[in-house]
C-alpha positions in Angstrom: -151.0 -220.6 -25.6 -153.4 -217.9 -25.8 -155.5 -217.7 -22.7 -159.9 -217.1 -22.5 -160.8 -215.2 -19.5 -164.1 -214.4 -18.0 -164.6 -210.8 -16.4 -167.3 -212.1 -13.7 -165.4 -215.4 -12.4 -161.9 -213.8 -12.9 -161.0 -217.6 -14.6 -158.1 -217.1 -16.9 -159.7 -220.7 -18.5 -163.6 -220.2 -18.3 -165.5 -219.9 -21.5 -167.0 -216.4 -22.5 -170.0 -215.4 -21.3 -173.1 -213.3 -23.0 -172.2 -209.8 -23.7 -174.0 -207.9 -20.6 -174.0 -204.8 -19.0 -170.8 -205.4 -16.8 -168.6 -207.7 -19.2 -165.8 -206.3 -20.7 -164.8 -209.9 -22.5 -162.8 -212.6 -22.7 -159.7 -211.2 -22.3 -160.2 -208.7 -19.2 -159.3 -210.9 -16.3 -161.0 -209.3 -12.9 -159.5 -210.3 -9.5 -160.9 -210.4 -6.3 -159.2 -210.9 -3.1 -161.6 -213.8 -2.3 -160.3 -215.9 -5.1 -156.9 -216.5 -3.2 -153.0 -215.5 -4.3 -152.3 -218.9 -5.5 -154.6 -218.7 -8.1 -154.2 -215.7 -8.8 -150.7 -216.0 -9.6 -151.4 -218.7 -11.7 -153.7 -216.8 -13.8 -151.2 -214.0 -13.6 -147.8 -215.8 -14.6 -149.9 -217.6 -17.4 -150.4 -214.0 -19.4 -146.7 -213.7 -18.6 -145.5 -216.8 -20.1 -147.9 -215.9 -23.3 -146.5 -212.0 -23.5 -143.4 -212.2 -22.5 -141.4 -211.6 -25.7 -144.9 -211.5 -28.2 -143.8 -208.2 -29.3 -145.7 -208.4 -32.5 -148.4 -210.5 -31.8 -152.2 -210.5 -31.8 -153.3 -211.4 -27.9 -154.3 -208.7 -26.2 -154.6 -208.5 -22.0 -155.7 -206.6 -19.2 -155.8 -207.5 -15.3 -157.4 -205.6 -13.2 -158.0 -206.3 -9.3 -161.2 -205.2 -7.3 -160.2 -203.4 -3.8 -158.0 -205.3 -1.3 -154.7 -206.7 -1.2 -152.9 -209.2 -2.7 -150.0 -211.3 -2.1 -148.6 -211.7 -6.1 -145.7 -210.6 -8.3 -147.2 -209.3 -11.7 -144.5 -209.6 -14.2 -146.2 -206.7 -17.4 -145.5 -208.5 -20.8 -146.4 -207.1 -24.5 -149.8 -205.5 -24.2 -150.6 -206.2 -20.8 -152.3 -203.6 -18.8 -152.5 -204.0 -14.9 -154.8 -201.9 -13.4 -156.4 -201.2 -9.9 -160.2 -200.5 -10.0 -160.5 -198.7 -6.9 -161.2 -194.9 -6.3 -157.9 -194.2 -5.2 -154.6 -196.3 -6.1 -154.2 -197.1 -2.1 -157.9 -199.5 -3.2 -155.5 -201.8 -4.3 -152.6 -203.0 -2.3 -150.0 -205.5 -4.0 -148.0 -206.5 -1.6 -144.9 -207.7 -4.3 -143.8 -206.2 -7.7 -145.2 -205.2 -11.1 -142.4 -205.7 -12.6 -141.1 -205.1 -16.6 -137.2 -206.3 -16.7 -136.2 -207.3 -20.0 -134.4 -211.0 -19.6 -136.0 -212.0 -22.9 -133.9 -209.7 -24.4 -130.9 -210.6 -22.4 -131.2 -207.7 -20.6 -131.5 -205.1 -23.0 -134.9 -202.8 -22.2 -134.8 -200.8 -25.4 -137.6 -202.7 -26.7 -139.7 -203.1 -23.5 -142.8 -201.0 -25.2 -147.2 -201.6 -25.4 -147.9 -202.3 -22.0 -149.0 -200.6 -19.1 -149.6 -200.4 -15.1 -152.1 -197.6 -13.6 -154.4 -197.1 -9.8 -152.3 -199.4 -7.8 -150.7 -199.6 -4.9 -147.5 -201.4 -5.1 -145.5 -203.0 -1.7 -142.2 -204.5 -2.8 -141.2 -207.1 0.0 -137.4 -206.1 -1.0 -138.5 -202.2 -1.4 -137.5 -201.8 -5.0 -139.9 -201.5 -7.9 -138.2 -202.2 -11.2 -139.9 -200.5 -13.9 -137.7 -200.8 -17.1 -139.5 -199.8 -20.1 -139.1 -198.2 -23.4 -141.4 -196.5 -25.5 -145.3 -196.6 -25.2 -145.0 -198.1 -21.1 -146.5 -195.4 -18.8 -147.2 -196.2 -15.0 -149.8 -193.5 -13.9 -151.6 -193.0 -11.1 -149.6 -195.3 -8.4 -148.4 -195.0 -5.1 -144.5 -197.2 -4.3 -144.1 -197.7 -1.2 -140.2 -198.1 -1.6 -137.7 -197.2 -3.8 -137.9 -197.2 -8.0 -135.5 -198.7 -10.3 -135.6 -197.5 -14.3 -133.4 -199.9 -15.7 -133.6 -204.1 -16.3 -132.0 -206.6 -13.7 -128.3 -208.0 -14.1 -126.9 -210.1 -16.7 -126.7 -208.2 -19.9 -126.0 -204.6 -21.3 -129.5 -203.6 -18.8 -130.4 -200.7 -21.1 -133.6 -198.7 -21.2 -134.4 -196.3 -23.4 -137.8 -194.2 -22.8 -140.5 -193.9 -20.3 -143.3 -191.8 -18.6 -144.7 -192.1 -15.0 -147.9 -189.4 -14.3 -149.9 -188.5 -11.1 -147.6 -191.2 -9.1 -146.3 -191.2 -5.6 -142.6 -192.6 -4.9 -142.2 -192.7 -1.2 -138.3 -193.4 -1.6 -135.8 -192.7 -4.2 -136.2 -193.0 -8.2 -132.8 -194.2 -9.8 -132.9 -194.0 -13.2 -129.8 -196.2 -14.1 -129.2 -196.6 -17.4 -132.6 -195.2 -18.3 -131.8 -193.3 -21.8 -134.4 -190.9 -21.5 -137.4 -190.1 -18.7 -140.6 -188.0 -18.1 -142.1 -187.4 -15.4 -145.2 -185.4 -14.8 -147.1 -184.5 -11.4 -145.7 -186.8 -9.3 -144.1 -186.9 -5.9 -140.8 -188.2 -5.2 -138.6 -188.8 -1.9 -135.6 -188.1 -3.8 -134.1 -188.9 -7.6 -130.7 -189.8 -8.9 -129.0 -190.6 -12.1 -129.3 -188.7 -15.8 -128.3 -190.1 -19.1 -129.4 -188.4 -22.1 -132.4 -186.6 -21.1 -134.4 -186.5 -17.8 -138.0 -184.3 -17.7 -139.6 -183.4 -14.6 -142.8 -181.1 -15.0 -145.0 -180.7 -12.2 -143.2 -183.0 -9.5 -142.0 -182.6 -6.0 -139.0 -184.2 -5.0 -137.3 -183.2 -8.4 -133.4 -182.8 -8.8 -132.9 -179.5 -9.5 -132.7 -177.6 -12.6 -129.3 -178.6 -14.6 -128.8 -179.3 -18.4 -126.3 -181.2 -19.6 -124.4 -183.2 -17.4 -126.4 -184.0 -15.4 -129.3 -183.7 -17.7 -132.3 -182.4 -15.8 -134.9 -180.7 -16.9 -136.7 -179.3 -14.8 -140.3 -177.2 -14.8 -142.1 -176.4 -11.6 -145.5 -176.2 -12.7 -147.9 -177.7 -15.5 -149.6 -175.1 -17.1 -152.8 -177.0 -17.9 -153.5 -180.8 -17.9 -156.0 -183.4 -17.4 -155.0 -187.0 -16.1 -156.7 -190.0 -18.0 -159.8 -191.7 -17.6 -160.3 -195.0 -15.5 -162.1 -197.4 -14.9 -164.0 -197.9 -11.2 -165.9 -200.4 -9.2 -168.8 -199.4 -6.9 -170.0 -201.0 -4.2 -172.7 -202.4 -5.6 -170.3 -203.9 -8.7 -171.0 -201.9 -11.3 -168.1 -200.1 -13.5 -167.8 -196.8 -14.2 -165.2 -194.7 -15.9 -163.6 -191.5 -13.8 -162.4 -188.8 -16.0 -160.2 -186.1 -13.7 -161.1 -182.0 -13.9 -158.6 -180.6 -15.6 -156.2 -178.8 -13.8 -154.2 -175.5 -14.1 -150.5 -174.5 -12.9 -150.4 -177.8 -11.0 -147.8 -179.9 -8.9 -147.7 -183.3 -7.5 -150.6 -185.8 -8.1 -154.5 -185.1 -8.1 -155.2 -188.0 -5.3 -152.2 -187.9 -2.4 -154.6 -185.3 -0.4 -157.2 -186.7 -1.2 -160.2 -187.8 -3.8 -159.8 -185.9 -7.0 -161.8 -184.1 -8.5 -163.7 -185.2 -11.9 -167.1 -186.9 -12.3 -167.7 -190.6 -13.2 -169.9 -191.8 -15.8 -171.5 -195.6 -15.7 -170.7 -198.4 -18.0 -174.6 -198.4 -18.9 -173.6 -194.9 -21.0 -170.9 -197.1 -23.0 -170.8 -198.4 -25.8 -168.6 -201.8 -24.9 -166.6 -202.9 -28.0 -165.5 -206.3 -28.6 -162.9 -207.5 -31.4 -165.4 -208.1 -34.4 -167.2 -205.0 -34.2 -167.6 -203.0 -37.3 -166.9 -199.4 -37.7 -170.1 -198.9 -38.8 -171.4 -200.6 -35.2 -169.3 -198.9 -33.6 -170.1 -195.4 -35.3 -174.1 -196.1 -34.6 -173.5 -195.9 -30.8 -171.3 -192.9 -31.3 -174.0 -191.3 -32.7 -176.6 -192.7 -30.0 -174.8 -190.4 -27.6 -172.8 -193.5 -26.1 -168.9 -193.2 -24.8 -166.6 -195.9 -26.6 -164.6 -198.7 -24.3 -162.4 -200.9 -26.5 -161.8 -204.0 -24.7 -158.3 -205.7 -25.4 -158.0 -207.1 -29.1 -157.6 -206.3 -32.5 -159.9 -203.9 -34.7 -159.7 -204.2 -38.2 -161.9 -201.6 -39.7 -162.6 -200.9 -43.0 -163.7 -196.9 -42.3 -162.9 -194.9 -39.7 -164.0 -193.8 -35.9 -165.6 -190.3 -35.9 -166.3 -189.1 -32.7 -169.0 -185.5 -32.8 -170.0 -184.9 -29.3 -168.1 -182.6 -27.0 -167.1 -184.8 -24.0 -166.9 -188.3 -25.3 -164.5 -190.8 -23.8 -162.9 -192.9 -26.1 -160.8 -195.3 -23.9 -159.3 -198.4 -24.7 -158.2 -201.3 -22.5 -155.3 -204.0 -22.7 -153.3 -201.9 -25.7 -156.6 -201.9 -27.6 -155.8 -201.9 -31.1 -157.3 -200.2 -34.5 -156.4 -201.5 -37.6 -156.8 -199.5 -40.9 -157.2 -202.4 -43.5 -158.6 -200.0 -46.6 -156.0 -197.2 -46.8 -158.5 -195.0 -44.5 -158.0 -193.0 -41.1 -158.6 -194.8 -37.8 -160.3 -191.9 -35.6 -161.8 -188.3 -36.8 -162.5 -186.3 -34.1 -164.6 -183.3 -34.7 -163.9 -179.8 -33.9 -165.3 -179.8 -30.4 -164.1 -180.0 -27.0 -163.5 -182.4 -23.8 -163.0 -185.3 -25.8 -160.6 -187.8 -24.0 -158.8 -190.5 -26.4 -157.0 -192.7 -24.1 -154.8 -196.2 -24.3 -155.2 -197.2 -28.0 -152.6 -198.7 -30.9 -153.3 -196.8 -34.4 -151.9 -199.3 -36.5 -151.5 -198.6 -40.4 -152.7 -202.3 -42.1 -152.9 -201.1 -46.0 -151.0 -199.0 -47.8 -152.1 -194.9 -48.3 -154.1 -193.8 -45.5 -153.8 -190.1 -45.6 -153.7 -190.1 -41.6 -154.5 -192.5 -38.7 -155.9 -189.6 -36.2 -157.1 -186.0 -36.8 -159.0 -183.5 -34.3 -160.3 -181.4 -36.2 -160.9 -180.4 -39.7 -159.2 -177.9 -41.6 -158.5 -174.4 -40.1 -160.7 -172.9 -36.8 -160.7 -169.9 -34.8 -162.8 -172.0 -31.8 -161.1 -172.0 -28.8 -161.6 -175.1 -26.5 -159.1 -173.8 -24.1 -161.6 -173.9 -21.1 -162.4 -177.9 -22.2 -159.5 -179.4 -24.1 -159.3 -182.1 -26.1 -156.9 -184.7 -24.8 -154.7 -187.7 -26.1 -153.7 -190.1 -23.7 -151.0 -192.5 -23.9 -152.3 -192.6 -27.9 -149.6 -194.8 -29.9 -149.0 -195.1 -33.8 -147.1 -198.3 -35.7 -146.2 -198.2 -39.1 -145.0 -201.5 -40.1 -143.9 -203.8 -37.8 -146.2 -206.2 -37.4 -148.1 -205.4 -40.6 -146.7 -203.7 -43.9 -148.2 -200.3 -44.2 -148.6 -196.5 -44.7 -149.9 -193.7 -43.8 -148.5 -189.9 -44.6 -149.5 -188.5 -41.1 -149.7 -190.4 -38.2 -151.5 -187.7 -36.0 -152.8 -184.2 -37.4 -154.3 -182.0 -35.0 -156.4 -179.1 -36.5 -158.2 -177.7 -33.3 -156.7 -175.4 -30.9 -156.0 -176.3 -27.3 -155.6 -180.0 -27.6 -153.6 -181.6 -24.9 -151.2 -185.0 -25.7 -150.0 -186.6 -22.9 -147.7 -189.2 -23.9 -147.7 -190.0 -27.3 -145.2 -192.7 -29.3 -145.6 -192.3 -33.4 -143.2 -195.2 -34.5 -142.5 -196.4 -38.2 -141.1 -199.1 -37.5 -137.0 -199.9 -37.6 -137.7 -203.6 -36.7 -140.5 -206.5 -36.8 -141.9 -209.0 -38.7 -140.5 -210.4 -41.9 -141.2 -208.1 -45.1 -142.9 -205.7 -42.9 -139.7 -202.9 -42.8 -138.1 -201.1 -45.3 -138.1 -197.6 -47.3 -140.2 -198.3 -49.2 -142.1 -201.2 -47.3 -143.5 -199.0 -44.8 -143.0 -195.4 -46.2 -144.6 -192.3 -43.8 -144.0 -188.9 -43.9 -144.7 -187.6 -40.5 -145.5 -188.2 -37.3 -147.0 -185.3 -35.7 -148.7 -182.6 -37.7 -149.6 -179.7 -35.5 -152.0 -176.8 -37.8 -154.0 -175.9 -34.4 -153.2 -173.1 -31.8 -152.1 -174.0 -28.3 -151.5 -176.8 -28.5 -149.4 -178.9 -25.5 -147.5 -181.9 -25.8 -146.2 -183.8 -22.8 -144.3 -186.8 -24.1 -143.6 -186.8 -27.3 -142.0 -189.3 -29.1 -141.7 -189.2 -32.9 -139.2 -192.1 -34.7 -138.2 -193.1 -38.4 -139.8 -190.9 -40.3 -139.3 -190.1 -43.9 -139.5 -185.9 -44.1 -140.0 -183.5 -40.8 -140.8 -186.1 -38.2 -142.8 -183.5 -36.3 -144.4 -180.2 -38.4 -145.4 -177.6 -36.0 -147.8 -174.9 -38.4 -149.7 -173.5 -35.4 -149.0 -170.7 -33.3 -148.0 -170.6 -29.2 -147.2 -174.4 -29.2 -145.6 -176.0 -26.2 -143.6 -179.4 -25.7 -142.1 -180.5 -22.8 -140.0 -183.9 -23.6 -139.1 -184.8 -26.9 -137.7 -188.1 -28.2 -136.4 -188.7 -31.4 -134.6 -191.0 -34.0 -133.9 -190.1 -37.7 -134.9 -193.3 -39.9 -132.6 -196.1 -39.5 -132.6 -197.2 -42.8 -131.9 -194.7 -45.4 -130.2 -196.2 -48.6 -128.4 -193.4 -49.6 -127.8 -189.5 -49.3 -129.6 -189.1 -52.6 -133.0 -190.4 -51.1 -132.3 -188.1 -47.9 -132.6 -184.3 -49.5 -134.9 -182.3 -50.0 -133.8 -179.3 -52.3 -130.4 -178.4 -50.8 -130.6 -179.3 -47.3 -128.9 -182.9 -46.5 -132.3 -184.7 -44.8 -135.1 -183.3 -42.6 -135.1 -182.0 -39.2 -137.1 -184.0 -36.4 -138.7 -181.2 -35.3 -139.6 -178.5 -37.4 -141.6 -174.9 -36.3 -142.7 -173.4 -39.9 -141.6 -169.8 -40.5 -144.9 -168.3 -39.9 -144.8 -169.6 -36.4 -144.4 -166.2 -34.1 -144.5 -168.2 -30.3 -143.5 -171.2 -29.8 -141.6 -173.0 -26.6 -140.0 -176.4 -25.8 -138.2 -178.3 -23.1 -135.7 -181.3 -22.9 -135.2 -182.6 -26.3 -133.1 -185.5 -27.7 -132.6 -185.9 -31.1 -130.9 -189.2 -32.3 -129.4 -191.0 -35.3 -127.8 -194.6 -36.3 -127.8 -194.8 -39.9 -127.4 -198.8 -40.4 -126.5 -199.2 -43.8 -123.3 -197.7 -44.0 -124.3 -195.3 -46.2 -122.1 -192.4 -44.9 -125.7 -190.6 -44.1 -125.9 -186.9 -42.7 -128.5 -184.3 -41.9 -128.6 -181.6 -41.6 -130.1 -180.2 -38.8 -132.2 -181.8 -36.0 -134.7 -178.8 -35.3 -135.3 -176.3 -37.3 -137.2 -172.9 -36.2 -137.9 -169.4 -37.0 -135.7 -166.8 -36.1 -138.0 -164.8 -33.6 -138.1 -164.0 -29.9 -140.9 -166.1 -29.2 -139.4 -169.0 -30.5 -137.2 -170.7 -27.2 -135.8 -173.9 -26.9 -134.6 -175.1 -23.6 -132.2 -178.0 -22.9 -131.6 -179.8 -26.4 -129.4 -182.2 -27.7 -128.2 -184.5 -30.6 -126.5 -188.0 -30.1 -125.0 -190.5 -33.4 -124.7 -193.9 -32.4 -123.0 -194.5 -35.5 -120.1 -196.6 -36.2 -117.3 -195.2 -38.9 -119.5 -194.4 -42.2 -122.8 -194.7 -40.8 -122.9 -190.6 -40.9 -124.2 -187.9 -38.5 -125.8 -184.5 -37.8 -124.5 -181.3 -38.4 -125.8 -179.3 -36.5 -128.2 -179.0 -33.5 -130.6 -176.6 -34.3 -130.6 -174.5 -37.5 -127.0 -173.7 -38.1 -125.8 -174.0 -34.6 -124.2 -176.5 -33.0 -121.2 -179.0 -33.7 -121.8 -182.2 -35.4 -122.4 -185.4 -34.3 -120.6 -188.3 -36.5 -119.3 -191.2 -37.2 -119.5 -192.6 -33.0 -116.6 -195.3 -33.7 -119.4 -198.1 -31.9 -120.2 -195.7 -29.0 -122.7 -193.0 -28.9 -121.4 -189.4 -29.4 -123.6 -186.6 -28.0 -123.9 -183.0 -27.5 -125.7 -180.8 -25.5 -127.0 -177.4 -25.8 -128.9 -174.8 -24.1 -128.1 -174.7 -20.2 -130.8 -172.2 -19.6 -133.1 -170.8 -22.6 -131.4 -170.6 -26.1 -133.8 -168.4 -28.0 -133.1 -168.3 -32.0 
C-alpha cells in the first residue's frame, strides 16, 4: 500500500504536517539514529515491499538519514532515492547494504532503472555491495568499505545492462559481472575486473588500463571540466541546505576523500519547496522571486512549462521527482545563462506533440558560459511507458558549454497497456545538440524514430554512449529516409569541424521479424577533428530480425541476424579518426 511519511518524526505512517520551512512532505522519510534500527527497518522494508517491481507507477520516495550510523539493509526499489544528509558521505555510516538485485525479475537487472543512492557510507557485514542496475540508477558520492558487485544475485540469467557511479570511493575490488555496459567518473577504486560490452573510466584511480575490445576498457585519465551535483545537508542546528560542488577542471578521483569540497551551500529558506499539486504557474512565481526550485518526490502534471532566467539557479528534485507535460507543451526552458544546475528529475511526455521536454537555451548564441556551465544531472526522459505520448526532442541544448552528466532519453520499448507502439508513442530524437562545447558524460539515447542523437554544434565531447535502435519497426519501408536503410544513433552533421567521443555501444533487436537493417550506427564528417575512440555495434537478433551494416559511415562489418545470441563487433583500439 502506498505509505504517508512525515519529514520531522521520520514516521513512515504519521499524517502530513503544515508546509513549513524545513518540510519536504509526506513522502521524504528522515532518519535519525535515535529512532532505533528496528524501526527503522520497518519503515525501510515497507517502501521496499511498495517499490519493488512498481516500475510504472505513481509513488514516489526518498530516505534520507541525519549523521550517525545505522544497523539496516536498504533494499532501492522503483523511485527510491536513499540519501545521506551529512557534509561528507563518511556522516552517514550504514553498517549493512543498499542493495538493487533484481529477484522480481527472476534475476534479470536489465530493467533495474529510476532509483538512486548518493552521500553514504556503506559497511557490508559480508563485504560486498551489490549494485545491479540498469539505466537511470547512479550511486554518487559514496564511500564502500568492501568490495562492489555490478550484477544481480543467483538464480536466473543475473543480467545488467547500464549504470553510472560518480565521486565514489571503493576501498576493494569492483566486479562488473555480467554488467552490459558501465561508467564510471572520478572515483577511486582498489582494483576492477570484468568487461562485457563497454566499460568507461574517466577520471578514476584504480582503473584497468587502457584496452578496447576484449577486454573492453575505456579508459581516460582526466576529466576535462565537471561539476558534481547538488545535495541536500543538515546543520547542526537542523536546518537543510543544498551544497552545490565548484566546478572542477582536469580532475581525478572524488572532490571529498581528502577532504571537504569545495562549493558553497545555499539554505532551504532561498527555496522554493514544491509539493505534487503545484501549478506551473506557482511554481514559475517563485522562479521569478529569485527562489531555487526543490521538487519533493511525486508527480507534476503541468499544463505549461518550467522557465528558469537566473544564472545560478538549482533546480533539484528529490525521490525521482517527476514532470508531467499534460498539454503538448515543454517541461523546463532554461534561459541562455550560466551556472544553472538541473539535477534528479523524470521528463515525462503525458500528451501528444510537445515540440521538446527540455531546452537550454534559445536559438543560436555566441555567449560563452565556459567559466560557469550549465549542468544536467542525472536528468531522465520517458516517452510512453507509463503514459501514451510524444514529444519530437527529448532534450535540445542551444547554449554553449553545457555539461550533462548522466542522462537516459528512453521511448519506451515496454510498459503499460496501449502505451507502446510506432505510432503510440512516436519521437524523433533524443538529444539535440545546436550549442558549442558541449560535454556529455553518460549518455544514453534508446528507441528513437530518426537520428537518436543530432550533434549540430561544434567541438562537442562524449564520453560513454548507450544505444538501442527502436525495437519495434514494422517494416523496412517505415525505416528510410531517402536512400539510406534507417538512421544512425549518433549522428555529427557535416558542418561539424571538431568533434570527439569515447566508448560507444550501439545496439539493435528488431522484434517483429521484419528482416530490419540500418544502415549505419554513427555517422560523421570526414575531417581530422572528428575522432571516435573505442566503438562498437551488437544485434541481438534472432534469424530475420535484421542488423547493421556498418559501424560507422561505411566502415565496419555488419552485424545480423544473432541466431538467439548477441553478435558484436568492435572497432577502434586506439583513435579511429574518419
Amino acid at each position: 500500500m502506498p505509505l504517508v511519511g512525515n519529514l520531522s518524526t521520520g514516521s513512515a505512517f504519521a499524517s502530513s504536517p503544515a508546509r513549513g520551512a524545513n518540510d519536504l512532505g509526506s513522502n521524504v522519510l528522515v532518519f535519525d539514529p535515535s529512532m532505533g534500527d528496528a524501526a527503522i527497518q520497518a519503515q525501510v522494508d515497507a517502501v521496499f515491499n511498495t517499490q519493488q517491481s512498481n516500475q510504472f507507477g505513481t509513488e514516489r520516495y526518498a530516505l534520507a538519514f541525519k549523521p550517525g550510523t545505522y544497523n539496516v539493509d536498504i533494499n532501492v526499489g522503483f523511485y527510491t532515492h536513499v540519501l545521506g544528509l551529512g557534509d561528507s558521505p563518511d556522516d552517514v555510516v550504514i553498517n549493512g547494504h543498499v542493495t538493487v538485485d533484481a529477484q522480481w525479475l527472476g534475476g534479470n537487472g536489465t530493467q533495474n532503472f529510476w532509483r538512486a543512492a548518493e552521500n553514504l557510507c556503506i559497511v557490508p557485514p559480508d563485504g560486498l555491495e551489490r549494485w545491479a542496475v540498469a539505466q537511470a540508477g547512479p550511486m554518487r558520492r559514496a564511500h564502500i568499505k568492501g568490495d562492489m558487485t555490478l550484477w544481480p544475485s543467483p538464480p536466473g540469467n543475473r543480467w545488467s545492462s547500464g549504470g553510472f557511479l560518480a565521486d565514489s570511493v571503493v576501498d576493494g575490488q569492483v566486479d562488473s559481472g555480467s554488467q552490459q555496459q558501465w561508467l564510471s567518473r572520478n572515483d577511486s577504486f582498489g582494483s576492477w575486473t570484468g568487461s562485457n560490452w563497454n566499460m568507461v573510466f574517466v577520471g578514476t584511480q584504480g582503473a584497468p588500463i587502457q584496452h578496447f575490445p576484449n577486454p573492453a576498457w575505456t579508459v581516460v585519465d582526466q576529466t576535462p571540466a565537471v561539476r558534481e551535483k547538488p545535495f541536500i545537508t543538515i546543520a547542526a542546528d537542523g536546518s537543510y541546505r543544498v551544497f552545490v560542488p565548484a566546478l572542477r577542471r582536469d580532475s581525478a578521483g572524488t572532490t571529498w576523500a581528502s577532504g571537504q569540497a569545495d562549493g558553497h551551500s545555499i539554505p532551504l529558506s532561498r527555496f522554493h519547496v514544491a509539493r505534487p499539486g503545484d501549478s506551473a504557474a506557482t511554481i514559475n512565481h517563485a522562479l521569478a522571486r529569485g527562489l531555487h526550485l526543490l521538487l519533493t518526490p511525486g508527480v507534476y502534471p503541468l499544463s505549461s512549462p518550467l522557465r528558469v532566467s537566473r544564472p545560478g539557479t538549482v533546480v533539484l528534485g528529490l525521490g525521482l521527482a517527476t514532470l508531467q507535460a499534460t498539454h503538448s507543451n515543454s517541461l523546463l526552458e532554461v534561459a541562455d545563462i550560466g551556472g544553472v544546475s538541473i539535477a534528479g528529475v523524470l521528463l515525462e511526455a503525458a500528451s501528444a506533440g510537445s515540440p521538446f521536454l527540455l531546452r537550454v537555451g534559445h536559438g543560436p548564441s555566441r555567449t560563452s558560459h565556459a567559466d560557469n556551465p550549465t549542468v544536467l544531472f542525472d536528468v531522465y526522459a520517458r516517452i510512453g511507458g507509463a503514459l501514451a505520448g510524444s514529444a519530437t526532442v527529448s532534450i535540445q541544448l542551444d547554449s554553449n558549454d553545457v555539461i550533462c552528466d548522466n542522462l537516459w532519453l528512453w521511448r519506451a520499448d515496454h510498459g503499460n497497456d496501449g502505451t507502446v507502439g510506432w505510432s503510440v508513442n512516436p519521437a524523433d530524437t533524443g538529444f539535440l545538440v545546436n550549442g558549442d562545447r558541449v560535454t556529455a558524460y553518460g549518455l544514453a539515447v534508446e528507441h528513437y524514430q530518426k537520428y537518436e542523437v543530432l550533434w549540430n554544434g561544434n567541438h562537442g565531447r562524449t564520453y560513454f554512449f548507450q544505444n538501442e535502435h527502436p525495437y519495434d519497426v514494422p517494416t523496412q519501408a517505415a525505416w528510410v529516409h531517402g536512400t539510406t536503410n534507417g538512421y544512425a544513433a549518433y549522428k555529427v552533421a557535416d558542418s561539424v569541424t571538431d568533434h570527439r567521443a569515447w566508448g560507444l555501444g550501439s545496439y539493435c533487436f528488431f522484434n517483429l521479424q521484419a528482416d530490419i537493417y540500418t544502415d549505419r550506427a554513427y555517422e560523421v564528417p570526414d575531417t581530422p577533428g572528428v575522432a571516435f575512440t573505442d566503438l562498437m555495434i551488437v544485434c541481438l537478433n534472432g534469424p530475420g530480425g535484421g542488423g547493421i551494416l556498418h559501424c560507422i559511415n561505411n566502415s565496419g562489418d555488419p552485424v545480423q541476424n544473432g541466431f538467439g545470441t548477441y553478435n558484436m563487433k568492435g572497432y577502434a583500439d586506439g583513435i579511429v579518426s574518419v
